[in-house]
N, C-alpha and C positions, 0 to 999 in steps of 0.2 A: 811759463812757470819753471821755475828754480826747485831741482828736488837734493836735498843735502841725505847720502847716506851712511851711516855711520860701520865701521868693521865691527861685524854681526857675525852670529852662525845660526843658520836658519832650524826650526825644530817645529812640528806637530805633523797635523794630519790638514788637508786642505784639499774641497772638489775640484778638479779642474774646469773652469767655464765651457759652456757650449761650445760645441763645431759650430767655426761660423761657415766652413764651407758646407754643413748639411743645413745648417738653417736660413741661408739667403736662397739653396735650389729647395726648399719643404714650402718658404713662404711663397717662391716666382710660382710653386706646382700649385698650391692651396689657388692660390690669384686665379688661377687659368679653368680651374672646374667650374661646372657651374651648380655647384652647390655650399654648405658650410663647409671648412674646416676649424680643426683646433689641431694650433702647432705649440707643444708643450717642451720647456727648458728652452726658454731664447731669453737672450742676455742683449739688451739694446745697445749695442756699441755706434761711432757713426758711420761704420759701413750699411752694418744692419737695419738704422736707421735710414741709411740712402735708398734701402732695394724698399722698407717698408712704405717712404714715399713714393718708391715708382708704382709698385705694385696698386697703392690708391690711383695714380693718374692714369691707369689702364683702365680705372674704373672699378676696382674688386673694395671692398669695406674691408677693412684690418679694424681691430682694438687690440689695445693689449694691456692688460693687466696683470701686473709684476711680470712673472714668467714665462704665463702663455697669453699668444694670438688670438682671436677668433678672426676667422677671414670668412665674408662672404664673395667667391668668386666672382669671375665676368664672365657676361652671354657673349661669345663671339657675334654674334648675330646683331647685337645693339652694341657691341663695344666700337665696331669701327665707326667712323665719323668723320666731318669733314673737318671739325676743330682743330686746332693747331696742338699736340699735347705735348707737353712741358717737361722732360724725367730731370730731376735735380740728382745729380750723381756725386755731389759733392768731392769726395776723393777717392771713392770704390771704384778701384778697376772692373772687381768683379762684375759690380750691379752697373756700370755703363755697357761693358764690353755680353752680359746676356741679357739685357734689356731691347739691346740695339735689333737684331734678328725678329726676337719677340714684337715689337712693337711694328717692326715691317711684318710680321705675318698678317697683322688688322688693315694695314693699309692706309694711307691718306697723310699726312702733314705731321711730324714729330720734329723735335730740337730735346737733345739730351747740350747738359750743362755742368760744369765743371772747373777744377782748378785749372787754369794754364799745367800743371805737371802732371796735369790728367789726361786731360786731351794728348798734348804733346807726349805722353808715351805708346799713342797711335792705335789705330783700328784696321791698318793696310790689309787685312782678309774683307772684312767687311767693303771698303773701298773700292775691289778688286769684285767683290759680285755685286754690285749697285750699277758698276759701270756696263759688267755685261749684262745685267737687267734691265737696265736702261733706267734704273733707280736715279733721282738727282740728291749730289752731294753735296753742303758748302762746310766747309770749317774756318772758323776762327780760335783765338785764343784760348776763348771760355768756349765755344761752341759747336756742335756738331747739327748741321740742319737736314733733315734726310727725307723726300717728297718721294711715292713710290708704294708698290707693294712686291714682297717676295711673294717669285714661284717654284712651285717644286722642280726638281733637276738634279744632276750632277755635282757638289760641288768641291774643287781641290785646293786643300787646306796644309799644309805643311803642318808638319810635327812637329817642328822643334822651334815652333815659337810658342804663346801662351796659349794654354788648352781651353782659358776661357773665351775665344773664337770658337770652338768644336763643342764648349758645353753650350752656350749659347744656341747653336743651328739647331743642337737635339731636343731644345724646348721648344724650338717655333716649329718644323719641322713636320710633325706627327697633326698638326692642326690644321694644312694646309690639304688642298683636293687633288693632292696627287703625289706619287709617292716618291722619296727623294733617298742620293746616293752623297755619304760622304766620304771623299774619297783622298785618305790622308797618303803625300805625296813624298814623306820623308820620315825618317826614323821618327817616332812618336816617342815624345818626352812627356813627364806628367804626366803619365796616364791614368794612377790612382784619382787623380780629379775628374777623367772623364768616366775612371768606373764609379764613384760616391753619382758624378748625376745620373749614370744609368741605372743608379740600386736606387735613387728617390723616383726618377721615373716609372720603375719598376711599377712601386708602392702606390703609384698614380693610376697605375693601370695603365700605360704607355708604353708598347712594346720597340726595342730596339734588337738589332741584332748587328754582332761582330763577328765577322770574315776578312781574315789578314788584315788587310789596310782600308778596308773600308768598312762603315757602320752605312745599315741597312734603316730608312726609318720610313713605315709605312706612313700614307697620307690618312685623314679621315678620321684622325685618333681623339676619342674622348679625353677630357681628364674625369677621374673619378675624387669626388670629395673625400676626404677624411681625416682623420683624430692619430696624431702623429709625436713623437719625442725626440726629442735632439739630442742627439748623445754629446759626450764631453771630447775636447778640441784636444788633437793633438798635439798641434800647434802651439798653444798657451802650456800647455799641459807640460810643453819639453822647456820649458823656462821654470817652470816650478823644480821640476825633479832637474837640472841641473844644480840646483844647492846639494844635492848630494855629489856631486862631483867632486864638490869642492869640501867636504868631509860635513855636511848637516845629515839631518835624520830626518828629511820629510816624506811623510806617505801620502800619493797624490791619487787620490779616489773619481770615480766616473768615467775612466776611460775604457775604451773597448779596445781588448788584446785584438779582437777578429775585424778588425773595422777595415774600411778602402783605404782611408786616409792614410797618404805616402809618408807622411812625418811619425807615423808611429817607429819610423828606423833609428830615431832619437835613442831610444833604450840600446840598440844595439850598436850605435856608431860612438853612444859614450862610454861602452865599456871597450870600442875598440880605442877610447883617446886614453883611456884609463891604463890601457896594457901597454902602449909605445905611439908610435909617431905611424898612425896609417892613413893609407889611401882611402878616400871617402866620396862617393859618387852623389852631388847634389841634383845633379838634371832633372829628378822626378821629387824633390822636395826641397825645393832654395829657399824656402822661408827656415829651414832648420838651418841656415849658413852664418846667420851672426852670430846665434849661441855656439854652436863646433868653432866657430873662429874662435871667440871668448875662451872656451873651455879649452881648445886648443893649447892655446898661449900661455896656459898655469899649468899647462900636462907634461906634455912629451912632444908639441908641436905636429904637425901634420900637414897632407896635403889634401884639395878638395879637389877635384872634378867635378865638367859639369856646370862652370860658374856663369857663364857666356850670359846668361839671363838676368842674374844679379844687377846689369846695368838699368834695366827699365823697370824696376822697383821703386818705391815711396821714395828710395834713393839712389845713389850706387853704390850697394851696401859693402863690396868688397874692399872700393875705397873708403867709405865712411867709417869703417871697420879699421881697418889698416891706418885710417887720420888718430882714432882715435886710443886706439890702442899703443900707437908710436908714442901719447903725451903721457903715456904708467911704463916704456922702455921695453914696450913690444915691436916687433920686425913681422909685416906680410910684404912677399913679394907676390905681384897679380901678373898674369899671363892674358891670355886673351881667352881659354875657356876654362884655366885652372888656377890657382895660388898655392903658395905655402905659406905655412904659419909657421914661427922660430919659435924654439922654449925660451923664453928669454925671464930673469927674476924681476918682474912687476913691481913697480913701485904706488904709493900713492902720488895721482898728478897733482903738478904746481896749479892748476887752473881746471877751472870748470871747464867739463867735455862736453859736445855737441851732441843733440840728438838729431838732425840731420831731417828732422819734421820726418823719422819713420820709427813707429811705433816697436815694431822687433830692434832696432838698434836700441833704442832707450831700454829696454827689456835686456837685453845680452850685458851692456855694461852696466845693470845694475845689478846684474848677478855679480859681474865681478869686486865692483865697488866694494862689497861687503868683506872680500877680503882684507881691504884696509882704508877703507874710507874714502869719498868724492864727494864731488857734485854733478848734477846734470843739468844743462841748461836745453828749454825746450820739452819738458820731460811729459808736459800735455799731449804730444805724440801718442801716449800710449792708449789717448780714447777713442783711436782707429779702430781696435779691434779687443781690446780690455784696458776700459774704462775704470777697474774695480784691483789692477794690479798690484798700485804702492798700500791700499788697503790690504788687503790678502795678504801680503806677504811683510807685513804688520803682525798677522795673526801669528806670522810665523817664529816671531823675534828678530824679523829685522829693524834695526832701528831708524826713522824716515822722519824728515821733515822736509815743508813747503816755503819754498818765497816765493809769492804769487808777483 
């Protein structure tokens, strides 16, 4: 899909959609008790959509009507089996990479599935305890086959790769008959992700505890049922109030000043792009890295930290960013764990830009687009994680259209 947008200046008031990182750990926690819950404000995007089908192949009932879930959990006790169970992961890193632990706590025969740029952005933690478990692994293109059950233990995780390795072990974890050490092995990046799943575990009734560098997670743990709301996403939320960067008036409502989520740094890293050309530390929130790139480059320019990870994203957003930015007569130079971004005077491009099949890049340059008008080719990207964006921001007076 082809989205044309025209030089706009955004203007009202607009909620910002669900956390999808509180509501893929609220729906894996509802899955795992074994009673009702209700999970209220979920916004079906197709990640959400990927964890709501694994969550059924584990065996738990989801419905969901408009906003809220109803989930009836799974009996541990009849959930394991000898069936071979199928998790369709579509392009969620998240819902592959905590599914994966989850579904070894039950035991027996599993195949999670995926796009070739799914797979191929890798499970090497997960890999690395199946082999000393004596779990059996096969991968393919689309596939990931894994025979086996985890046991409680030791196990070392490196920090500073994706914490959804570390969120993942803390959901299986606490279910298994003995109690287990995780023991991170290097500076811990992203950590506000690992503290949102230990604030929904909390809510579960799942205790964890943190000492230095390792999380404590007892074995034998319940989950407890219950009736839960998903607060509003930081993440989406700092593509909205970016139109005010760029001189609109929008008021962007539902979000939580007090929340874990790392991207809430959004509000404070765009008034530092607002006052000159600063240093900006992404390591614990890289999904905020295409908008500060964007916002950047019409500012005062700046530098990012922290970007090393940017490569095993929906793309590689640093390059995909800096491709696309070069075709409106912007300049990023990339490093190997940092870039800079030039002030350079933007133009409108000769040609339609790429969405790079990642839904934050399509989001970044359509903020800027509005300064003077594009195109975006690929701009379906954006039903990763808000499916309801060129709408919304409709509401706002930007002016959009579609060539399907």
């Amino acid at each position: 899909m082809k989205v044309k947008i025209e030089k706009s200046m955004a203007r009202g008031e607009i909620y910002a959609p669900p956390s999808k990182s509180y509501a893929h750990r609220t729906l894996i926690c509802s899955s795992l008790t074994n009673g009702q819950s209700t999970v209220n404000n979920i916004a079906k995007s197709e990640d959400i959509s990927a964890t709501v089908d694994c969550i059924k192949e584990l065996g738990a009932k989801c419905e969901i009507n408009g906003t809220t879930a109803e989930i009836c959990g799974i009996c541990k006790d009849t959930a394991a089996n000898t069936a071979v169970k199928k998790f369709m992961c579509r392009e969620s890193g998240s819902t592959l990479r905590f599914f994966i632990p989850i579904a070894l706590s039950l035991g027996g025969v599993c195949e999670f599935y995926g796009t070739p740029k799914l797979i191929s952005r890798g499970i090497e933690v997960y890999e690395d305890i199946c082999k000393k478990q004596g779990i059996l692994i096969e991968k393919s293109e689309n596939r990931i086959r894994l025979e086996g059950k985890l046991k409680p233990g030791v196990f070392d995780v490196r920090g500073d790769i994706s914490s959804q390795f570390i969120s993942g072990l803390m959901f299986a974890l606490p279910t298994l008959d003995g109690d287990s050490v995780i023991n991170i092995t290097t500076p811990l990046e992203s950590k506000g992700y690992i503290l949102i799943t230990a604030d929904v575990l909390s809510r579960f009734g799942i205790k964890i505890r943190f000492e230095n560098n390792k999380i404590y997670v007892d074995g034998n743990q319940k989950y407890t049922a219950i009736n839960s709301f998903v607060e509003g996403d930081m993440s989406n939320g700092a593509f909205l109030d970016a139109f005010n960067v760029l001189g609109g008036d929008v008021s962007v409502k539902g979000l939580n000043k007090d929340t874990y989520q790392p991207d809430k740094a959004y509000a404070e890293y765009f008034e530092k792009l607002k006052a000159g050309a600063p240093v900006l530390d992404v390591s614990d929130c890289p999904d905020l890295a295409p908008i500060l790139i964007a916002l950047a480059a019409v500012c005062n320019g700046a530098t990012l930290t922290g970007t090393r990870r940017l490569k095993i994203k929906e793309s590689d957003r640093a390059q995909a960013m800096a491709c696309e930015l070069e075709k409106m007569g912007g300049r990023v130079d990339i490093f190997e764990n940092s870039l800079t971004v030039y002030k350079r005077e933007l133009h409108k491009p000769e040609k339609a830009l790429c969405s790079h099949n990642d839904h934050r890049i399509v989001m970044a340059l359509s903020v800027i687009l509005t300064l003077f008008g594009g195109e975006i080719d690929g701009a379906e990207a954006v039903t990763k994680s808000y499916p309801n964006f060129f709408d919304d921001i409709k509401t706002l007076g930007v002016e959009v259209s579609y060539e399907i």
